[in-house]
Structure formats: structure tokens, C-alpha cells
Jmol script that loads the backbone (N, CA, C; Angstrom):
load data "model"
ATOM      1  N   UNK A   1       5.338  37.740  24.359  1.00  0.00           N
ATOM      2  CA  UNK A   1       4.980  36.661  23.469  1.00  0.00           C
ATOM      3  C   UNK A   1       3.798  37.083  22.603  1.00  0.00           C
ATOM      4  N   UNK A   2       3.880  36.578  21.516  1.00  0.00           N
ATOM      5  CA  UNK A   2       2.849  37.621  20.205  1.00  0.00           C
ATOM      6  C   UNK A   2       1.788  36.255  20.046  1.00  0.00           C
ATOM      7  N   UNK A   3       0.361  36.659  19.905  1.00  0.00           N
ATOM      8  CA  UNK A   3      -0.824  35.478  20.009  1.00  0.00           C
ATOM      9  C   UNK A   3      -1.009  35.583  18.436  1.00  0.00           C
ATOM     10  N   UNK A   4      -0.571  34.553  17.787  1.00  0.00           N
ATOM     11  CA  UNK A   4      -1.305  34.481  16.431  1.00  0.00           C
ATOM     12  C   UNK A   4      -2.784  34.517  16.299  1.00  0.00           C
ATOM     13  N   UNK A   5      -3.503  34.812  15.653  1.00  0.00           N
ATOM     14  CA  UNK A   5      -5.053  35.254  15.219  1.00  0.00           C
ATOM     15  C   UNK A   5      -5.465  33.895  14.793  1.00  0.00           C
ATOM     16  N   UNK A   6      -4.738  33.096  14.311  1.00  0.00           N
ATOM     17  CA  UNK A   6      -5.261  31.917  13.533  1.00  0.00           C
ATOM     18  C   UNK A   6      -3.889  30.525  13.642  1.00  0.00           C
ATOM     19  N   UNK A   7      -4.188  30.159  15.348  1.00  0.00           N
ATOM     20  CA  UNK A   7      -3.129  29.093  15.782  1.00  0.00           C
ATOM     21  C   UNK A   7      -3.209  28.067  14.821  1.00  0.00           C
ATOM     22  N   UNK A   8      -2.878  27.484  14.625  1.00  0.00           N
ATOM     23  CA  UNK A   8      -2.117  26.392  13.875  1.00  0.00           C
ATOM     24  C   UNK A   8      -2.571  24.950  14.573  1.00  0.00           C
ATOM     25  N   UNK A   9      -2.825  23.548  14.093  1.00  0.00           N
ATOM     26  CA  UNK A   9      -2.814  22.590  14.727  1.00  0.00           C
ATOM     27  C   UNK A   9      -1.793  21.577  14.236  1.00  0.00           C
ATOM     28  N   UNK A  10      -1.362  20.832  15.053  1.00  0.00           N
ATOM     29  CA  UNK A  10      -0.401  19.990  14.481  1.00  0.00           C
ATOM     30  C   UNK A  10      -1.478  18.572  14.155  1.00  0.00           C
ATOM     31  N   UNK A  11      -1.112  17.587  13.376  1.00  0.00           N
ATOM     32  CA  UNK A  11      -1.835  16.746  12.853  1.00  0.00           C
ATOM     33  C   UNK A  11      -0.928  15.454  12.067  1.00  0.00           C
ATOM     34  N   UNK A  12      -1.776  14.484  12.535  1.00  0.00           N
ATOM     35  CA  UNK A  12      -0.835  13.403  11.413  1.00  0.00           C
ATOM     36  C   UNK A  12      -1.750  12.723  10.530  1.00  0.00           C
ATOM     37  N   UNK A  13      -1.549  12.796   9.326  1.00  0.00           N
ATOM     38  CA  UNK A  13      -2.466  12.007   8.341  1.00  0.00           C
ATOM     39  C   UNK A  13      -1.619  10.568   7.651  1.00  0.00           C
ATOM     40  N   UNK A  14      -2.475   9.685   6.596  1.00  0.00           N
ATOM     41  CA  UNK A  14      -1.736   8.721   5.766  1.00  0.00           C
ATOM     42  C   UNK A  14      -2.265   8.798   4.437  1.00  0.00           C
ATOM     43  N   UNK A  15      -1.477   9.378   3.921  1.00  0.00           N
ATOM     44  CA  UNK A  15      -1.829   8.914   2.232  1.00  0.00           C
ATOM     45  C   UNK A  15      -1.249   7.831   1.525  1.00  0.00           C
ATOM     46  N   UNK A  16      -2.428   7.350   0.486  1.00  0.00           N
ATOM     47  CA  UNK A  16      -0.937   6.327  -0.199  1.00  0.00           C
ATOM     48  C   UNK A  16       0.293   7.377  -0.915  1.00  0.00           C
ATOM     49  N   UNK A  17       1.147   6.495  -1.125  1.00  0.00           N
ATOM     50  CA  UNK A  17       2.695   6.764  -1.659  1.00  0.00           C
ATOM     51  C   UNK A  17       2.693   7.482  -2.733  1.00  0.00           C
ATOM     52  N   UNK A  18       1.775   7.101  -3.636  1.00  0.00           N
ATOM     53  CA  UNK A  18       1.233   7.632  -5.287  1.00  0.00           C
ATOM     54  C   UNK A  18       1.252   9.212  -5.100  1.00  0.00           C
ATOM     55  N   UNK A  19      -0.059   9.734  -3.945  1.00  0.00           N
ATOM     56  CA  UNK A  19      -0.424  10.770  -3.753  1.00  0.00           C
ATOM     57  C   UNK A  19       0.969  11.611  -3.162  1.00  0.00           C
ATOM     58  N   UNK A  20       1.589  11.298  -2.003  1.00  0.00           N
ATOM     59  CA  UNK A  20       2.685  11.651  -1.812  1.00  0.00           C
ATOM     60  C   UNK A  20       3.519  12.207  -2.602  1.00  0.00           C
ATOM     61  N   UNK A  21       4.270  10.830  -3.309  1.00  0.00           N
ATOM     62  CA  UNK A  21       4.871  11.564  -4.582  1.00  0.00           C
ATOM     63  C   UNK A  21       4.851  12.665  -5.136  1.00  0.00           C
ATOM     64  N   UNK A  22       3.310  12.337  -5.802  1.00  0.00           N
ATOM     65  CA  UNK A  22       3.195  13.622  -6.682  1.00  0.00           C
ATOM     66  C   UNK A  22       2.295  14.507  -5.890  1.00  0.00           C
ATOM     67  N   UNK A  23       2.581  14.857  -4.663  1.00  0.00           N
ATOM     68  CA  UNK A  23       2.767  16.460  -4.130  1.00  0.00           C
ATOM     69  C   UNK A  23       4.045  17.060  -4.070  1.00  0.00           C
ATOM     70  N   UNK A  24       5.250  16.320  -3.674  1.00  0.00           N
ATOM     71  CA  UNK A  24       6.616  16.730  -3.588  1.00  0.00           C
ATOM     72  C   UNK A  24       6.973  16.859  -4.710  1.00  0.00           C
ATOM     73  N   UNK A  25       6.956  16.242  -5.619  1.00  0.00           N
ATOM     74  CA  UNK A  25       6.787  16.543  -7.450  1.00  0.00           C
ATOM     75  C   UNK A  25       6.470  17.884  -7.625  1.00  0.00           C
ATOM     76  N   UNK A  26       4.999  18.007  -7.517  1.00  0.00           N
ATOM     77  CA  UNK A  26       4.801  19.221  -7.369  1.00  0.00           C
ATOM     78  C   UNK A  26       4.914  20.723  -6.988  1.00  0.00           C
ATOM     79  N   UNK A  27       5.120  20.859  -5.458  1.00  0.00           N
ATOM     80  CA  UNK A  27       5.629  21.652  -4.742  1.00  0.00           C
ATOM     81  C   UNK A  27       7.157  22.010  -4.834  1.00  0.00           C
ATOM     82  N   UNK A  28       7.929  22.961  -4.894  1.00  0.00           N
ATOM     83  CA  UNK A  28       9.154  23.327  -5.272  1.00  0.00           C
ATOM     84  C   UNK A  28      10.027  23.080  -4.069  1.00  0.00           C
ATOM     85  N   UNK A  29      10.907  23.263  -4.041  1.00  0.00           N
ATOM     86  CA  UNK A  29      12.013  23.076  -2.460  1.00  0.00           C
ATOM     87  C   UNK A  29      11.594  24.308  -1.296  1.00  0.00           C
ATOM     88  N   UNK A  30      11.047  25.354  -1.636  1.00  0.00           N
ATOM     89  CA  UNK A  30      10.688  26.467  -0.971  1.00  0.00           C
ATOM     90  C   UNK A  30       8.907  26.258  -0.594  1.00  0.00           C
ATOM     91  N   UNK A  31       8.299  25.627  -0.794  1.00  0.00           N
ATOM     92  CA  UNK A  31       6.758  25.665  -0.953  1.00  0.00           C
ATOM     93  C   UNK A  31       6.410  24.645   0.829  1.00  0.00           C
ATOM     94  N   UNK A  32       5.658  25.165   0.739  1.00  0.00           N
ATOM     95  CA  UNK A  32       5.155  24.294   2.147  1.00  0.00           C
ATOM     96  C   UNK A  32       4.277  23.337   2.289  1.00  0.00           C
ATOM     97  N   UNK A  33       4.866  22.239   2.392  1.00  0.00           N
ATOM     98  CA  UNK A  33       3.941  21.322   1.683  1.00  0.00           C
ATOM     99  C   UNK A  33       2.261  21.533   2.993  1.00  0.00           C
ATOM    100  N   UNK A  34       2.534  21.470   4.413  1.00  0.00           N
ATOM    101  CA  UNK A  34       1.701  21.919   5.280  1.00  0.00           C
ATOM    102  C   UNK A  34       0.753  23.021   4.678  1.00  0.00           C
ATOM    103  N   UNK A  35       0.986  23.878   4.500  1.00  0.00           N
ATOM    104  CA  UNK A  35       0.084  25.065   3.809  1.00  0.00           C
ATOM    105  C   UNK A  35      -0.372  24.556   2.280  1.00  0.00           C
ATOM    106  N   UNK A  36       0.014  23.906   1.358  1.00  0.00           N
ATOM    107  CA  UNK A  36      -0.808  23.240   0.178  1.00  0.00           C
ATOM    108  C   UNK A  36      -1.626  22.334   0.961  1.00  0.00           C
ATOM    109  N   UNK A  37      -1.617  21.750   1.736  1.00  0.00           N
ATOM    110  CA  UNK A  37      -2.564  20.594   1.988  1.00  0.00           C
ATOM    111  C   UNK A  37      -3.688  21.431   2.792  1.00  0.00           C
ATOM    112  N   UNK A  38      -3.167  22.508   3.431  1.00  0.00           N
ATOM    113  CA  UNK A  38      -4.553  23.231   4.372  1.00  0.00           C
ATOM    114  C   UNK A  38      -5.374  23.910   3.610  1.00  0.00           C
ATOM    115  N   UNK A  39      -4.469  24.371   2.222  1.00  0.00           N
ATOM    116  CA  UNK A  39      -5.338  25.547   1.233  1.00  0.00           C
ATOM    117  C   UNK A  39      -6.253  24.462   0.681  1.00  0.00           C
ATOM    118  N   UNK A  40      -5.418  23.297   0.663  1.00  0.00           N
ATOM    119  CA  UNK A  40      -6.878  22.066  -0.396  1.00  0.00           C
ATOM    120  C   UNK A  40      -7.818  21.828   0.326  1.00  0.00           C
ATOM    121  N   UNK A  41      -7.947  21.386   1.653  1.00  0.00           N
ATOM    122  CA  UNK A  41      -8.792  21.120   2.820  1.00  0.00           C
ATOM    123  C   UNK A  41      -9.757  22.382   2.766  1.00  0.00           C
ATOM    124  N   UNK A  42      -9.216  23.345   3.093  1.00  0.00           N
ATOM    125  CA  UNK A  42     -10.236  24.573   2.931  1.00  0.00           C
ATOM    126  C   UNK A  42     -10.710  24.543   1.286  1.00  0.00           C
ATOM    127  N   UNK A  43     -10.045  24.510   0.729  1.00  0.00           N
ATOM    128  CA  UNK A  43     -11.324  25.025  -0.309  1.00  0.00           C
ATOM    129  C   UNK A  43     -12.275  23.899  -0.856  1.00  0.00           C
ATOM    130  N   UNK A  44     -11.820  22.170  -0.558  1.00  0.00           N
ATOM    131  CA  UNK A  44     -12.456  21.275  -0.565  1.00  0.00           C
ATOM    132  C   UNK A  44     -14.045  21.496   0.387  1.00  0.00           C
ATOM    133  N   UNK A  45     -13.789  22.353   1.242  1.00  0.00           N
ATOM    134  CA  UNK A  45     -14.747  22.467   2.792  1.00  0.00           C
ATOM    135  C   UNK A  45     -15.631  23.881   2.014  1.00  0.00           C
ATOM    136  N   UNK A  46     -14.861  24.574   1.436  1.00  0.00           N
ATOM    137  CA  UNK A  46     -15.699  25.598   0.908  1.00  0.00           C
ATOM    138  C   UNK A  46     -16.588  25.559  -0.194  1.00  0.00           C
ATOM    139  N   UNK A  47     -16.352  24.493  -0.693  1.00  0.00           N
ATOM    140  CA  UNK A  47     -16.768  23.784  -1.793  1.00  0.00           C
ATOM    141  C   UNK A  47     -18.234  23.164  -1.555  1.00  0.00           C
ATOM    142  N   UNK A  48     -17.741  22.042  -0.706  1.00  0.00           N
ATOM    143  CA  UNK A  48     -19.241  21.454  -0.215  1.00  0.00           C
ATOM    144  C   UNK A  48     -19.859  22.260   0.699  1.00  0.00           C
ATOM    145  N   UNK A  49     -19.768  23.539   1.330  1.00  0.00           N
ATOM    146  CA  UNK A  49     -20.493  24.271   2.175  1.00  0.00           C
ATOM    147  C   UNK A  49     -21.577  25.442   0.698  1.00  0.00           C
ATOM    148  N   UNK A  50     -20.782  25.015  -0.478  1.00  0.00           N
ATOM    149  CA  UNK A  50     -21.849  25.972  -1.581  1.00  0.00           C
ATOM    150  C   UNK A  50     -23.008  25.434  -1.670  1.00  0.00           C
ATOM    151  N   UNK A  51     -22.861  23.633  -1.967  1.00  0.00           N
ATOM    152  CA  UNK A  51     -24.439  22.959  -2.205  1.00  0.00           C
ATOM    153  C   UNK A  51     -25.447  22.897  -1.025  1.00  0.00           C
ATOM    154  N   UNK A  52     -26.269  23.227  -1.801  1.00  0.00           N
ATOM    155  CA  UNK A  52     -27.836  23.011  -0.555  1.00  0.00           C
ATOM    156  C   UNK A  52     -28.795  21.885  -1.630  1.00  0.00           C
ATOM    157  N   UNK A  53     -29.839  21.036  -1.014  1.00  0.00           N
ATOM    158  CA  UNK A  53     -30.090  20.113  -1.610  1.00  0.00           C
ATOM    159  C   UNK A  53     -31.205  20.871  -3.082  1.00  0.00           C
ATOM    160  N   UNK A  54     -31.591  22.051  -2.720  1.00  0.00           N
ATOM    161  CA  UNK A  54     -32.281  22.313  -4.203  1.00  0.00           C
ATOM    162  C   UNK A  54     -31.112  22.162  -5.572  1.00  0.00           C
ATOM    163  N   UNK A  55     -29.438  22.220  -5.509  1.00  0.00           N
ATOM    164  CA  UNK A  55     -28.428  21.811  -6.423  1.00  0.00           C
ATOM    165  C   UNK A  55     -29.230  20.596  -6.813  1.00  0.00           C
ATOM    166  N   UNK A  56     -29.443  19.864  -6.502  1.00  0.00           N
ATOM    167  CA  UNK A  56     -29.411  18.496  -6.590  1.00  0.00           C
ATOM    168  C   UNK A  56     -31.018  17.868  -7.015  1.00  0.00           C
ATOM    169  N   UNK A  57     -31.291  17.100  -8.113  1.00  0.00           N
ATOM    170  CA  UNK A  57     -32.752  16.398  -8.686  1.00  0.00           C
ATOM    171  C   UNK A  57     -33.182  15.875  -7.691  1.00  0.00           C
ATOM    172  N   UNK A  58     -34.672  15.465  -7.645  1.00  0.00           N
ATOM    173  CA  UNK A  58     -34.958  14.612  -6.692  1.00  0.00           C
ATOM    174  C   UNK A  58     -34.078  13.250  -6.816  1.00  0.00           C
ATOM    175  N   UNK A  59     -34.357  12.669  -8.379  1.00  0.00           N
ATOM    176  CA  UNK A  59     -33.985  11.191  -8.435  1.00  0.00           C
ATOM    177  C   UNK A  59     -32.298  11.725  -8.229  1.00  0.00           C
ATOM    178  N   UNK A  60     -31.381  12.290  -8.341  1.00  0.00           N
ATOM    179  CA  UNK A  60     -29.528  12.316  -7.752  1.00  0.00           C
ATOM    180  C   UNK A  60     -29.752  11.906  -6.343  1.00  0.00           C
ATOM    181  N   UNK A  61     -30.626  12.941  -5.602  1.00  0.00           N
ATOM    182  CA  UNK A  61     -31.003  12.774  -3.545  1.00  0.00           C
ATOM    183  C   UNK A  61     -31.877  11.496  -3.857  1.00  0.00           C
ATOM    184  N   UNK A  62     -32.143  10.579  -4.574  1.00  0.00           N
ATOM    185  CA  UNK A  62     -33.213   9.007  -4.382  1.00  0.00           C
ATOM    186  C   UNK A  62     -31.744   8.215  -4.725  1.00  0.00           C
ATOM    187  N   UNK A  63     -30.984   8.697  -5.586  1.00  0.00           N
ATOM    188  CA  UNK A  63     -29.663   8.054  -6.127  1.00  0.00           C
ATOM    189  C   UNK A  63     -28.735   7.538  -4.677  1.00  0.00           C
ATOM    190  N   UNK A  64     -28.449   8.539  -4.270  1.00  0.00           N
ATOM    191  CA  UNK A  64     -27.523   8.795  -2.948  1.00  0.00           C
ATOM    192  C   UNK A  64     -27.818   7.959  -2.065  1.00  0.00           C
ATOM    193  N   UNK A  65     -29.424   8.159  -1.630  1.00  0.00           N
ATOM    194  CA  UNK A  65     -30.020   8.140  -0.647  1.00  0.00           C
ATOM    195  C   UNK A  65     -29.970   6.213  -0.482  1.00  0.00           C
ATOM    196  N   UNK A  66     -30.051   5.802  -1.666  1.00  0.00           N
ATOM    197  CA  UNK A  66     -30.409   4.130  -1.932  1.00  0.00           C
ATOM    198  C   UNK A  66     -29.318   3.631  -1.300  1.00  0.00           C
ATOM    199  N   UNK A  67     -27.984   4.182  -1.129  1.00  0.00           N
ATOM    200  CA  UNK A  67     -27.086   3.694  -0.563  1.00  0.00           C
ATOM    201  C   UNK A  67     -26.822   3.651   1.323  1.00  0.00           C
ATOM    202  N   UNK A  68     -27.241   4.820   1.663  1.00  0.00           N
ATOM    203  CA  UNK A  68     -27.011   4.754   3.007  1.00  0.00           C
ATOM    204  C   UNK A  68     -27.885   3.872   3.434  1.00  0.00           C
ATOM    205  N   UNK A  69     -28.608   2.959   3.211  1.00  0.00           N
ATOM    206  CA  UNK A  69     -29.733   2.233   3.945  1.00  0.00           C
ATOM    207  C   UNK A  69     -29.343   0.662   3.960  1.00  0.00           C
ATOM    208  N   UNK A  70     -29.174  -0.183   4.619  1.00  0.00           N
ATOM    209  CA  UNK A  70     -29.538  -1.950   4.514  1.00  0.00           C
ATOM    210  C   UNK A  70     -30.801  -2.205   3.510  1.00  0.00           C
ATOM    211  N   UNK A  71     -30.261  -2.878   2.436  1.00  0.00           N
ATOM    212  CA  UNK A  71     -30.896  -3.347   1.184  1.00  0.00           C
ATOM    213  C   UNK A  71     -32.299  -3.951   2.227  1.00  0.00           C
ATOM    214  N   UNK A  72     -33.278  -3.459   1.601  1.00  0.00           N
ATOM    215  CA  UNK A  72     -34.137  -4.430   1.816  1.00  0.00           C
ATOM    216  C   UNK A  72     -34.942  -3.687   3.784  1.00  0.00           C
ATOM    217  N   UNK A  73     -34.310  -2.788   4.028  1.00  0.00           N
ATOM    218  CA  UNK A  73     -35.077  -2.294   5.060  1.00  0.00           C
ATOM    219  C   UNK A  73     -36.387  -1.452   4.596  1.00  0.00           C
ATOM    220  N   UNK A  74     -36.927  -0.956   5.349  1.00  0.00           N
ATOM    221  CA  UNK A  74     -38.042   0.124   5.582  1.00  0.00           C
ATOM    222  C   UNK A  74     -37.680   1.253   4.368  1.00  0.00           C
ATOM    223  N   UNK A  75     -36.834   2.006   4.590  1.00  0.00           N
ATOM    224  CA  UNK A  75     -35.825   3.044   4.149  1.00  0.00           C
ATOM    225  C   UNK A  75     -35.892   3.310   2.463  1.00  0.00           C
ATOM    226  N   UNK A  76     -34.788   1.561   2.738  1.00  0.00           N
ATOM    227  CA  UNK A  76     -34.715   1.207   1.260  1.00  0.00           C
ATOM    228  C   UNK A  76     -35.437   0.925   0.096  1.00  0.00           C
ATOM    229  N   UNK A  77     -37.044   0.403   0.881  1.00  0.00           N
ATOM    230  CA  UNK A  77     -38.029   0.067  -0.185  1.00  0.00           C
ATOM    231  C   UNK A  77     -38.739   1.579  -0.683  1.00  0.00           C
ATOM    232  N   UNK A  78     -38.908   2.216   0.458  1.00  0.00           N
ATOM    233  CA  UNK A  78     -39.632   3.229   0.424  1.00  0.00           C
ATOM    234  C   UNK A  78     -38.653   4.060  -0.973  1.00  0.00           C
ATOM    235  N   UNK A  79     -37.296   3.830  -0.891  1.00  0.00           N
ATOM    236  CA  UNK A  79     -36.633   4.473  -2.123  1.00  0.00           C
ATOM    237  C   UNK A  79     -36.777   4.014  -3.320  1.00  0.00           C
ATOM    238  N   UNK A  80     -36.676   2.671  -3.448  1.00  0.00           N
ATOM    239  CA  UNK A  80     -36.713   1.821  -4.834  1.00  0.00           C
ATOM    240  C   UNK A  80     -37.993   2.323  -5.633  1.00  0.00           C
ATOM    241  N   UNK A  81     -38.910   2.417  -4.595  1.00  0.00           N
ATOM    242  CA  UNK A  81     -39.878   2.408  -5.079  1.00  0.00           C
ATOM    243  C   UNK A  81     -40.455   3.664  -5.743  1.00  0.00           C
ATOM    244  N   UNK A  82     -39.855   5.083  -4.719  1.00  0.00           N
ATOM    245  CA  UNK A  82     -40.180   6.197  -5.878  1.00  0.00           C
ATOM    246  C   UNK A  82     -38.829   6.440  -6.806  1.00  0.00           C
ATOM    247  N   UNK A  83     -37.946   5.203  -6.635  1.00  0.00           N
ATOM    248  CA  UNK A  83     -37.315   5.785  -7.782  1.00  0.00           C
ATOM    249  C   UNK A  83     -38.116   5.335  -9.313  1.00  0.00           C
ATOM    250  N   UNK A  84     -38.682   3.852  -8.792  1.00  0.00           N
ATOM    251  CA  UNK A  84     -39.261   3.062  -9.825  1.00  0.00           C
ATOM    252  C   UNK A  84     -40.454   4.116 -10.413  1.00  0.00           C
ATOM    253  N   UNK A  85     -40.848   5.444  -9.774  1.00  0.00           N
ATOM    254  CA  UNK A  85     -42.252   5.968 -10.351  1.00  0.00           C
ATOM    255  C   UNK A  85     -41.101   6.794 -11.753  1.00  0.00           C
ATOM    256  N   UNK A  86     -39.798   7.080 -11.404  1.00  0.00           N
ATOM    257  CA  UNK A  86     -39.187   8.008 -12.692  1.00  0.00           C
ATOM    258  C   UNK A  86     -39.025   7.193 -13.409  1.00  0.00           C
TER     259      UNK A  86
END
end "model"
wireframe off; spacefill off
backbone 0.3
color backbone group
């Protein structure tokens, strides 16, 4: 029995119908639709593994940041507020 280098996982996802579509649209009768969706995943993953936060202004990381917090906590004022100094 031969050990592949790079096993495989099986997986179930849901997309809407739209997206569906137009991958089978896309992809020819011979194309795999499994292997287009892993090459997008990877290079989606390779993608965000390029940025480090110096990419990014302070006020984009004060932009972002305003959201992960409950309006009106500790967090949140402390953001408003140096966003309010730009």
C-alpha cells in the first residue's frame, strides 16, 4: 500500500446556489471541482499569511479595531477617541 505525502481530507461545506453555479460554469467536465476549491483556500491562506500589521495605517488597525468591541465599553472609547485625535 503506497502512503501519499500529502493525505487528503474529506469535508462538507455550504455555499449559496449563485456561487455553486458559477463554479460548474466554470470548471470544464474534466476539472476537479475538489482541487479548484483547495487551490482557492490555499492561496486565499497564503494571501493573508503576507500581511503583518506595519501593511496597515494606524487609523485602518483604529478602523477595524472599533468593531470588535461592545459600543460604549472600555475598549471602544479608548478607540473613538484616538481616532477622534486624526
Amino acid at each position: 500500500m503506497r502512503r501519499v505525502a500529502n493525505p487528503t481530507r474529506k469535508i462538507s461545506i455550504t455555499i449559496p446556489s449563485r456561487t455553486f453555479n458559477a463554479l460548474e460554469s466554470h470548471l470544464s467536465y474534466d476539472q476537479s471541482r475538489s482541487a479548484f476549491i483547495s487551490n482557492a483556500i490555499e492561496e486565499k491562506l497564503k494571501d493573508a499569511e503576507d500581511f503583518t500589521l506595519e501593511d496597515f495605517s494606524r487609523i485602518e488597525i483604529l478602523e477595524h479595531l472599533q468593531y470588535k468591541y461592545d459600543k460604549d465599553s472600555p475598549e471602544d472609547v479608548l478607540i473613538q477617541a484616538l481616532l477622534a485625535l486624526h
